[in-house]
KOLLOMAR-158715 format. One record per residue (C-alpha): residue in one letter; z, x, y. Coordinates in steps of 0.25 Angstrom, whole numbers. Layout:
BEGIN
['A', [Z, X, Y]]
...
// end
This chain:
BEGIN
['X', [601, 1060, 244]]
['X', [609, 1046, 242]]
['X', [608, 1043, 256]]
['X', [592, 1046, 258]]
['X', [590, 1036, 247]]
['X', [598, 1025, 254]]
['X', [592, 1029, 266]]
['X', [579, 1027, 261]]
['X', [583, 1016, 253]]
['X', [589, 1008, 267]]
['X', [575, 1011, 273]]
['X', [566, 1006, 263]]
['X', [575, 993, 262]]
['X', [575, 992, 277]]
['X', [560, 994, 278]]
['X', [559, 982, 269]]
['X', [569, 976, 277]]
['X', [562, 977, 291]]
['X', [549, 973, 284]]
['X', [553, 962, 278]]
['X', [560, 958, 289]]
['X', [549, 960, 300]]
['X', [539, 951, 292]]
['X', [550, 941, 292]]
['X', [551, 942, 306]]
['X', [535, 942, 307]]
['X', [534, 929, 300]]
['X', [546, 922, 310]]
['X', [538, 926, 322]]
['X', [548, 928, 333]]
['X', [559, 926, 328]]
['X', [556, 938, 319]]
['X', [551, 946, 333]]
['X', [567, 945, 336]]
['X', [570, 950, 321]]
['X', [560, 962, 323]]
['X', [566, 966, 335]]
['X', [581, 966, 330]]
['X', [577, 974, 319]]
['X', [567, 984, 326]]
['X', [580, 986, 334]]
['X', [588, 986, 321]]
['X', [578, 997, 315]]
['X', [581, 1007, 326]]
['X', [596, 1007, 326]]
['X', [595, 1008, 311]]
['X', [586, 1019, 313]]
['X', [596, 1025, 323]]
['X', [607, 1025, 314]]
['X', [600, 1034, 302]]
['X', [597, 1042, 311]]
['X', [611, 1044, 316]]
// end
């Protein structure tokens, strides 16, 4: 049960990461294309790994 909280806890920050972070990247233009990319790569190895 303590590791579904944290998990769901790790999600919700890193939603409010990736959001935050993609209208970051919206307001630097291209530069932030670069960010959004690393991080849409970033998202799916995260994603990988709980799955694991």
């Amino acid at each position: 049960m303590v590791k579904f909280k944290l998990k769901i806890i790790k999600l919700i920050l890193h939603t409010e990461l990736t959001n935050f972070l993609s209208s970051l990247s919206s307001i630097l233009g291209p530069i932030g294309i670069n960010i959004n990319l690393f991080f849409q790569e970033y998202n799916k190895r995260i994603k990988l790994k709980c799955r694991a």
